[in-house]
VOFIDREN-471752 format. One line per field, with one value per residue (C-alpha): residue in three letters; residue number from 1; x, y, z; chain. Coordinates in steps of 0.1 Angstrom, whole numbers. Layout:
# residues N
res: (ALA_...)
n: (NUM_...)
u: (X_...)
v: (Y_...)
w: (Z_...)
chain: (A_...)
//
This chain:
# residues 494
res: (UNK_UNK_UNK_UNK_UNK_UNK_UNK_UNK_UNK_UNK_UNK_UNK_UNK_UNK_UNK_UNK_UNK_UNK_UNK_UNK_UNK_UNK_UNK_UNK_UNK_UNK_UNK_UNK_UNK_UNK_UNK_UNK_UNK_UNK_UNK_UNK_UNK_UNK_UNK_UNK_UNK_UNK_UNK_UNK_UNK_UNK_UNK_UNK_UNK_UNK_UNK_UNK_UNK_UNK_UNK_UNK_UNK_UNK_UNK_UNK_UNK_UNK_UNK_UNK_UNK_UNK_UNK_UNK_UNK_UNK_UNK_UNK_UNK_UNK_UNK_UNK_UNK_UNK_UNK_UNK_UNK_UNK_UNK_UNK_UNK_UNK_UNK_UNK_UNK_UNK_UNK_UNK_UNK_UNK_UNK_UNK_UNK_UNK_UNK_UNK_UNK_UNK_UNK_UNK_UNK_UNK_UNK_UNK_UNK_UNK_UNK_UNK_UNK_UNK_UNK_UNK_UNK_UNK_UNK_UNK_UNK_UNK_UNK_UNK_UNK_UNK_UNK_UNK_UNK_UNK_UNK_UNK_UNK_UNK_UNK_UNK_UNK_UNK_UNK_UNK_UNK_UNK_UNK_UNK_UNK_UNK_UNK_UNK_UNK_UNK_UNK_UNK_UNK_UNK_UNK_UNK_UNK_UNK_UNK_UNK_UNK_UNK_UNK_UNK_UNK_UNK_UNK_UNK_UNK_UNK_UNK_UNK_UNK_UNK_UNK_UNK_UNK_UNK_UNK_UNK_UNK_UNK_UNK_UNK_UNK_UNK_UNK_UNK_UNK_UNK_UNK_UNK_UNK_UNK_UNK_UNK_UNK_UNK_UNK_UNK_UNK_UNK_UNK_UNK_UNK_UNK_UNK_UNK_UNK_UNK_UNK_UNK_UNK_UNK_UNK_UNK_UNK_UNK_UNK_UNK_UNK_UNK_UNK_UNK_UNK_UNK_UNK_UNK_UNK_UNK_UNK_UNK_UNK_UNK_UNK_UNK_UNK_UNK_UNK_UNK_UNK_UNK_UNK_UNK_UNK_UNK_UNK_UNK_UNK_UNK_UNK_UNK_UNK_UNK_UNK_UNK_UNK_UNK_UNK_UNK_UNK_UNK_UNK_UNK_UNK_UNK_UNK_UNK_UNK_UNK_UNK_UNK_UNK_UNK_UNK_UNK_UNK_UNK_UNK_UNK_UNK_UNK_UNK_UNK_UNK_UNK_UNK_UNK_UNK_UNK_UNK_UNK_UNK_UNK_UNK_UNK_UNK_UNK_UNK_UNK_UNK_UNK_UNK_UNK_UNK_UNK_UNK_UNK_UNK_UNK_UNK_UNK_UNK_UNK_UNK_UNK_UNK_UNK_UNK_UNK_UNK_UNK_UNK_UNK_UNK_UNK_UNK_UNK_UNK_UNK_UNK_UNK_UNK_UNK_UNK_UNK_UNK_UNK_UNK_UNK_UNK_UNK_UNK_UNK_UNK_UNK_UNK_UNK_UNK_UNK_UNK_UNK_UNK_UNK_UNK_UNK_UNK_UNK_UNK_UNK_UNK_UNK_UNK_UNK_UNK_UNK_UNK_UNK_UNK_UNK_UNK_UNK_UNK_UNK_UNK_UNK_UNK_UNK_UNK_UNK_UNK_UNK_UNK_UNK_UNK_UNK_UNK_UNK_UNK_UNK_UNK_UNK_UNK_UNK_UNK_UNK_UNK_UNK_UNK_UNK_UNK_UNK_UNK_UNK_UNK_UNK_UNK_UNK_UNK_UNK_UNK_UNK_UNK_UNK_UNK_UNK_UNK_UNK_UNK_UNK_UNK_UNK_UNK_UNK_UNK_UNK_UNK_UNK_UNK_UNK_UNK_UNK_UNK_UNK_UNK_UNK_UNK_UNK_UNK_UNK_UNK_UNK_UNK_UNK_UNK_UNK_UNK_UNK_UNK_UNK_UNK_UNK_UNK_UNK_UNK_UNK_UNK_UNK_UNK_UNK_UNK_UNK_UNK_UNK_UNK_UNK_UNK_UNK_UNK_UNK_UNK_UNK_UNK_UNK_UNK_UNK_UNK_UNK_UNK_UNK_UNK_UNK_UNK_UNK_UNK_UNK_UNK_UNK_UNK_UNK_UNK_UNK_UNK_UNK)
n: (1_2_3_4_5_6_7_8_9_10_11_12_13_14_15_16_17_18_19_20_21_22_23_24_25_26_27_28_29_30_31_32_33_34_35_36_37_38_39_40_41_42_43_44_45_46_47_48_49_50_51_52_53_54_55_56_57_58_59_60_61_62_63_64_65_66_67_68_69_70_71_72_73_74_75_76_77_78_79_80_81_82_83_84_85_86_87_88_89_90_91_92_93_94_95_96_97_98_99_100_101_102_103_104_105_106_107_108_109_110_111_112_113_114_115_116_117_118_119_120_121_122_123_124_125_126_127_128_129_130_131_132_133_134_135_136_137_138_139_140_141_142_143_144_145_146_147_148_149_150_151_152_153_154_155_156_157_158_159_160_161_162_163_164_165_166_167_168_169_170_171_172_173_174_175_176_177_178_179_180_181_182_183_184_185_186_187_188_189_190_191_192_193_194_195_196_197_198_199_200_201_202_203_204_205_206_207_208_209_210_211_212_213_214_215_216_217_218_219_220_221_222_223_224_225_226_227_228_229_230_231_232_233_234_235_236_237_238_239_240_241_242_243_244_245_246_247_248_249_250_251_252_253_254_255_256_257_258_259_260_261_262_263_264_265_266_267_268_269_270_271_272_273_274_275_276_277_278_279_280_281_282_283_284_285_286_287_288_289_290_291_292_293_294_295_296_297_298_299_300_301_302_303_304_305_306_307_308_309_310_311_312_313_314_315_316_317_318_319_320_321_322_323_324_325_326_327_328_329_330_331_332_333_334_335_336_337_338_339_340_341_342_343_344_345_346_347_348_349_350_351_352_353_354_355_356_357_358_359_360_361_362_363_364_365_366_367_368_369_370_371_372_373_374_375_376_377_378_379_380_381_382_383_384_385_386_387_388_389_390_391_392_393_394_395_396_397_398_399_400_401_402_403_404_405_406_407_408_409_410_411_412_413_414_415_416_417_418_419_420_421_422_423_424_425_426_427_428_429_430_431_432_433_434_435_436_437_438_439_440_441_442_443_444_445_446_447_448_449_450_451_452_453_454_455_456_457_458_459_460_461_462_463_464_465_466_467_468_469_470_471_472_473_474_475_476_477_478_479_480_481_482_483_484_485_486_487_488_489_490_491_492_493_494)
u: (267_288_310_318_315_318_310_280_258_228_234_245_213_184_208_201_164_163_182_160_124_141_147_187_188_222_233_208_224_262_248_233_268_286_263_270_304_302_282_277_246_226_197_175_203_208_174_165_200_185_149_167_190_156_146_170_170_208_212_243_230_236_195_195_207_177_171_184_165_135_148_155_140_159_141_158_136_131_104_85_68_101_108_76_94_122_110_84_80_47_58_87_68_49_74_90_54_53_86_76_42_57_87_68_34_37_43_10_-16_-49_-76_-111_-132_-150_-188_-208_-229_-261_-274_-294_-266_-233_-205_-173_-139_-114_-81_-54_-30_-39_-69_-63_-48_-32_-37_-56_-81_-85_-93_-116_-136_-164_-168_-170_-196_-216_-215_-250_-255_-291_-273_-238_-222_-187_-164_-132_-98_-74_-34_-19_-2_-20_-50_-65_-71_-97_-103_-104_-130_-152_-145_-154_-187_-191_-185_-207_-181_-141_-117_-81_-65_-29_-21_-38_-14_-21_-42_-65_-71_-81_-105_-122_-125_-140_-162_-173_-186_-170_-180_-152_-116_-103_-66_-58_-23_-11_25_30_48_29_13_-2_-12_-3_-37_-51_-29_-52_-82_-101_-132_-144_-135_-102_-95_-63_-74_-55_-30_-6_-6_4_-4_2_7_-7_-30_-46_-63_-92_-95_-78_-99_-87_-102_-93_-69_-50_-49_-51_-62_-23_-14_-40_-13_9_-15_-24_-57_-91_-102_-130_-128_-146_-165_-143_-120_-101_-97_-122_-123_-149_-165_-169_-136_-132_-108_-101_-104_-75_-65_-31_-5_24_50_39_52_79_70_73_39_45_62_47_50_52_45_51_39_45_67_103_112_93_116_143_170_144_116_143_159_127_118_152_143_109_122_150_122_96_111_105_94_99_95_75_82_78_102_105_139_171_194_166_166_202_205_176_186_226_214_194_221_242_215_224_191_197_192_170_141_136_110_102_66_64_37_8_-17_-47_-55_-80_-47_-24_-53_-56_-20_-26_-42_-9_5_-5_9_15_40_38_65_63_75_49_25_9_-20_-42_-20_-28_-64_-63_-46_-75_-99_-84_-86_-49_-46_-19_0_11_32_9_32_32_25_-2_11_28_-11_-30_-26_-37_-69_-74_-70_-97_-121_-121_-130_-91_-77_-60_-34_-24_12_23_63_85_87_53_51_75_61_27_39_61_27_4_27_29_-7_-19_-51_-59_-47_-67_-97_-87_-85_-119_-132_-121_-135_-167_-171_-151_-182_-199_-176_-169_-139_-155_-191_-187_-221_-222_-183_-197_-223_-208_-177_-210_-222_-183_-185_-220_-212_-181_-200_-225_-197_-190_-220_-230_-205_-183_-143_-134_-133_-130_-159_-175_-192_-212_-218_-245)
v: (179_154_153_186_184_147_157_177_162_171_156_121_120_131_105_76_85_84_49_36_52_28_-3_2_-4_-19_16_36_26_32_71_73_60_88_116_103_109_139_147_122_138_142_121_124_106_77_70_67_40_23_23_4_-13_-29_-35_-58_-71_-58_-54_-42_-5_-8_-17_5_38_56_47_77_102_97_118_146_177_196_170_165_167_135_118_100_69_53_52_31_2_13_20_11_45_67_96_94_97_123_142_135_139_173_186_171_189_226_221_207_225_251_284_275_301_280_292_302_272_257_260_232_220_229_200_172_143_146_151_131_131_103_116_91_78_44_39_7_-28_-16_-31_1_4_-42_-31_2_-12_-26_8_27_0_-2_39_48_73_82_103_106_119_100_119_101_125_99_115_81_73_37_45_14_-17_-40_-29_11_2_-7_25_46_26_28_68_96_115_99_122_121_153_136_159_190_212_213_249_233_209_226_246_219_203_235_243_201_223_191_186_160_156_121_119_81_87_102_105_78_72_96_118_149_156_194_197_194_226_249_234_216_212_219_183_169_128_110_77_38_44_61_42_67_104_129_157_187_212_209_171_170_133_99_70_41_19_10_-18_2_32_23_52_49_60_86_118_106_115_150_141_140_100_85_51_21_-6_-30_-26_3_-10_-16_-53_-66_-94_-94_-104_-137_-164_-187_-222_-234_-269_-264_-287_-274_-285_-263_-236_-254_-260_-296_-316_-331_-305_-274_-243_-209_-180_-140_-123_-90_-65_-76_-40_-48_-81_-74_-92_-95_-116_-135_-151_-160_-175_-197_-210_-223_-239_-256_-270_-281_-305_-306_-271_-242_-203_-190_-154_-127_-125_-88_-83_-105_-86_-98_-129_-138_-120_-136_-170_-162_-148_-184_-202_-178_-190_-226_-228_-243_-221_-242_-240_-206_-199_-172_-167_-142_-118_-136_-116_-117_-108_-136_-163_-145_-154_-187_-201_-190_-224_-243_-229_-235_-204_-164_-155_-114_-87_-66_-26_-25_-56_-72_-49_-59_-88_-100_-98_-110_-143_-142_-142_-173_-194_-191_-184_-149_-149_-115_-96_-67_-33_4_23_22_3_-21_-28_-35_-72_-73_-54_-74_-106_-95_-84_-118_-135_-148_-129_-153_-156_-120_-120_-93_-104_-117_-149_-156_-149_-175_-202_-194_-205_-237_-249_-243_-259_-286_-293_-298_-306_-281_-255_-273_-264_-226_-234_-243_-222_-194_-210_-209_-177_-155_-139_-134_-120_-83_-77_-91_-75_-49_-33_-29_-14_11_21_25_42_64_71_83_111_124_128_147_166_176_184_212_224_228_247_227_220_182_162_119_101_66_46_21_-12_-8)
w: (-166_-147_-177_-168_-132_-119_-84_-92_-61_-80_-110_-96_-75_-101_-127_-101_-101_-138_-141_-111_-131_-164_-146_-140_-107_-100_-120_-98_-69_-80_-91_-54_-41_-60_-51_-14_-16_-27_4_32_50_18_31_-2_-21_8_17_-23_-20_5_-12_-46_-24_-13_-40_-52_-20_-11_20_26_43_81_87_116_99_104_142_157_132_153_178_155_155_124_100_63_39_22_1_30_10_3_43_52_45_66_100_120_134_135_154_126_99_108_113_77_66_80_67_34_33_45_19_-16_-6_21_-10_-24_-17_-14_-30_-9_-1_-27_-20_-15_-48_-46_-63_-49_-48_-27_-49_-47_-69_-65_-82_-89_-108_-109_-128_-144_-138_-106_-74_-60_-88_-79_-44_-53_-86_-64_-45_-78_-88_-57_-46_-43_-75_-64_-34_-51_-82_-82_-107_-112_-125_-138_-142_-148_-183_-189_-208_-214_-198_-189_-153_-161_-185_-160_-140_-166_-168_-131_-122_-134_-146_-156_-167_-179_-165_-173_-200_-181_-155_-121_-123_-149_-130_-102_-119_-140_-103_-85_-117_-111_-75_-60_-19_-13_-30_-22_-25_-38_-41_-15_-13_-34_-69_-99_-65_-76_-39_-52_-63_-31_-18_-36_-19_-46_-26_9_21_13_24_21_11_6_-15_9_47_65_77_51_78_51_68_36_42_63_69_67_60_93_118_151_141_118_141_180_204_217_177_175_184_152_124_116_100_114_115_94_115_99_115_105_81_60_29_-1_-16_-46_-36_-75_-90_-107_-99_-128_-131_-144_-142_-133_-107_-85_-109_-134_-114_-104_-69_-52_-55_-23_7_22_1_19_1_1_-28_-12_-32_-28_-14_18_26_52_70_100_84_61_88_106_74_67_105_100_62_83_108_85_57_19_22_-1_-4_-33_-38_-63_-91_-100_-110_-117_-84_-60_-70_-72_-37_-22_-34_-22_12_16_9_38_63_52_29_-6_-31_-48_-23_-32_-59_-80_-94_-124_-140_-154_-179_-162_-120_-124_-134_-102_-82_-93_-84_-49_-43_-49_-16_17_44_30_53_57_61_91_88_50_52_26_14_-17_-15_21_5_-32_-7_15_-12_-30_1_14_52_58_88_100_130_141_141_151_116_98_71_94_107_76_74_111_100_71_94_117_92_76_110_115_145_158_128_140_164_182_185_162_184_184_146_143_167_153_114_125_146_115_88_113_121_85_93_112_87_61_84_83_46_43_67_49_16_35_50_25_7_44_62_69_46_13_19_-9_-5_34_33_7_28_56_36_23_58_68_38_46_81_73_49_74_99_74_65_95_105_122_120_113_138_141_128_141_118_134_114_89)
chain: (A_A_A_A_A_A_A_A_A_A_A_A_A_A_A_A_A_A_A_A_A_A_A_A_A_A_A_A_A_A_A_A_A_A_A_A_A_A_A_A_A_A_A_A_A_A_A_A_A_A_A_A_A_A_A_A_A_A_A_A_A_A_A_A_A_A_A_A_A_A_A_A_A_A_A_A_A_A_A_A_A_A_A_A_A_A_A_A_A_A_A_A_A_A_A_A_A_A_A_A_A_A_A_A_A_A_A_A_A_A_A_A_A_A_A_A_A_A_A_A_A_A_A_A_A_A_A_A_A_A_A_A_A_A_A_A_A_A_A_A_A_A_A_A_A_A_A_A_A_A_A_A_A_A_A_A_A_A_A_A_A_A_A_A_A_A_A_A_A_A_A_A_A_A_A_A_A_A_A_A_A_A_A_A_A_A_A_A_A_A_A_A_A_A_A_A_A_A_A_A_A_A_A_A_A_A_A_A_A_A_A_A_A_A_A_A_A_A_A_A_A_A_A_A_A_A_A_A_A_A_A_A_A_A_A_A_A_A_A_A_A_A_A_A_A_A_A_A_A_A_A_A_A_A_A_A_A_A_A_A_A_A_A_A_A_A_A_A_A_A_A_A_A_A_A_A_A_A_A_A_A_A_A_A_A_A_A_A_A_A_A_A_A_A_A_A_A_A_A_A_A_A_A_A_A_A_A_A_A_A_A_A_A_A_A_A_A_A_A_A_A_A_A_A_A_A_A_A_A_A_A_A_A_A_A_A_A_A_A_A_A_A_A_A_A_A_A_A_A_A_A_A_A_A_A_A_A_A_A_A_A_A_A_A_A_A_A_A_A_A_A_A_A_A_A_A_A_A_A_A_A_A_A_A_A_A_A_A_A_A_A_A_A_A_A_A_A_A_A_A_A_A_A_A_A_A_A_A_A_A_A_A_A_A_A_A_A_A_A_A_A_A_A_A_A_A_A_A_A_A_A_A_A_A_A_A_A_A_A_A_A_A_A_A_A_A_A_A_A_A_A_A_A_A_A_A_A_A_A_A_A_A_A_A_A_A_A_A_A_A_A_A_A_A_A_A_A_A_A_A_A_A_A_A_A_A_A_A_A_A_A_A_A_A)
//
């Protein structure tokens, strides 16, 4: 086609989501450029620029180019999980959440309720994409394995294209029912699900990548939840609930998301007290980190990095000596770039290091003990990261946001008994990160106090989060069988 037509904006755009799916992403972002200048205000094509810009950690894009959109009333229509990472906005995304829902969604016809099962055990379906060694299934395996299956059938619909793996074995072994729908379209699906007379849908994608949140626009059971994987409000008249809690969505938030509120005790998000750390014998230099220094770490996708909490970063490494920054290696553009923009900020390059896949989670989780602060983005915190650190015994310090996904860390924090590493400026973030690499005996103390207390506190108590996760879903059930519309749930701590 662009043979033919080299300004076809179309064609330029869907190419750089092709060469961004593959890997390309230098080309990606060159195809976004041409479809741009083929039309300036194509927002789909610049905001999926800025989203591989980020990735490789280029930024060149003015960072405040979507400021002014909040004000906007004539939304664009845009895939709203790539702008989480852009703005710290929730009355901004649920506006793009809206538009998003009305455009991709609003023609489908839903079909009448589903009735309630009329069998003894509440039935559940958890529909994702990600049901194998992804973070989400990391975080969920112990409330597959834990869900009370005297008083709940727990049918799991997998879509995503990995079929095997260690951690969906154990998922399989855990739900009454797994099923791969990937090869199935999205009516089969649906009716496989109503014939399963499901009582609860839970949406584990959301509007993230390989979403099928489609299926829920037919109305696949009487209660539909949007659940982890997406941090934000979906804004679909066709999702019931949100799973929260009060950290991750304050009373002063409450207006910005369209769904009813499951709030938990404590925490949000699922963690398995079960997972395994190894026990390797292994030293910092193996790794290539300095056996004597401090070692700060982000293992946070690279996307979520901006200018912001770079330069607070290249501060603190200019106050604290013989220190380095261990960071995810994902891809060779973010790592030249994050390596060139140290040096800018008069940081040698060489104090910037890049840890790379490992096989196993158990290995990932292992290295963690080699470094001594994770240091947290701020518009997307860590998520399953912030907790896989946490659960190896590394303290997280984070900048508490607006969003829901610029909270989680914050919640995270809390629920693991370590509030006070929580900041609510950028200043005090950075004050609060020079004074703990500073006081290493004191952060050794947090150390092992976390050591301690990790399998006792709130956030790693897999059995009481699925009860009270349990209690949330009966309560919403009854609301509907009783008659009632949703409405925000309390769970009180079990």
């Amino acid at each position: 086609a662009l043979a033919l037509e080299p300004d076809f904006l179309e064609a330029n755009s869907n190419l750089g989501h092709l060469l961004a799916e593959t890997g390309r992403l230098d080309e990606a972002a060159e195809s976004y450029k041409r479809a741009l200048s083929c039309d300036p205000n194509y927002m789909s094509a610049e905001i999926r620029l800025v989203h591989v810009q980020q990735q490789m950690c280029d930024w060149s894009h003015p960072e405040d180019f979507l400021s002014s959109l909040d004000a906007l009333t004539d939304v664009p229509i845009v895939s709203t999980f790539n702008l989480l990472s852009m703005i710290d906005s929730p009355s901004y995304h649920q506006k793009f959440s809206r538009k998003w829902a009305e455009s991709e969604y609003g023609s489908i016809q839903a079909l009448p309720l589903a009735k309630l099962s009329s069998k003894k055990r509440l039935r559940v379906g958890y529909f994702s994409s990600d049901m194998h060694d992804h973070a989400i299934l990391f975080l969920m395996a112990g409330l597959l394995r834990e869900h009370d299956k005297s008083k709940f059938d727990i049918y799991v619909y997998s879509y995503g294209r990995v079929r095997k793996s260690e951690w969906r074995r154990r998922a399989e072994k855990d739900a009454t029912s797994f099923i791969d729908v990937s090869d199935m379209s999205d009516s089969d699906i649906v009716s496989l699900a109503r014939e399963h007379e499901l009582d609860i849908a839970i949406d584990v994608n959301g509007y993230t990548k390989n979403t099928r949140s489609r299926l829920f626009a037919y109305r696949m059971a009487p209660i539909q939840i949007n659940y982890l994987g997406y941090s934000s409000t979906m804004g679909a008249d066709f999702i019931d609930y949100i799973i929260g809690d009060n950290i991750i969505i304050p009373d002063e938030q409450r207006e910005f998301y369209c769904e009813k509120i499951i709030y938990m005790p404590h925490c949000y998000q699922p963690n398995d007290e079960a997972r395994s750390i190894a026990e390797t014998v292994t030293s910092r230099s193996d790794f290539s980190l300095p056996e004597d220094g401090f070692v700060f770490c982000c293992f946070n996708n690279n996307l979520k990095i901006s200018p912001k909490e770079y330069n607070i970063w290249m501060r603190i490494m200019k106050q604290i000596d013989n220190s380095v920054l261990w960071l995810r290696g994902a891809n060779q553009w973010a790592e030249q770039n994050l390596k060139r923009e140290a040096e800018a900020r008069g940081i040698s390059s060489k104090r910037i290091i890049f840890a790379h896949k490992v096989p196993l989670l158990k290995e990932h989780l292992a290295r963690h003990k080699h470094a001594d602060l994770f240091l947290d983005t701020f518009n997307y915190n860590a998520h399953t990261t912030a907790s896989d650190a946490l659960w190896a015994g590394l303290p997280v310090v984070t900048k508490q946001g607006k969003q829901f996904s610029a909270r989680v860390a914050a919640s995270l924090l809390h629920a693991a008994g370590l509030g006070a590493l929580v900041a609510e400026t950028e200043s005090e973030y950075e004050n609060l990160i020079v004074s703990l690499a500073r006081d290493r005996t004191g952060l050794a103390g947090i150390k092992q106090t976390l050591l301690e207390t990790r399998k006792s506190c709130a956030l790693f108590d897999t059995v009481s989060y699925t009860r009270q996760f349990e209690a949330g879903l009966k309560k919403a059930y009854q609301h509907h069988r009783n008659g009632k519309a949703p409405a925000d749930i309390y769970i009180k701590d079990a």
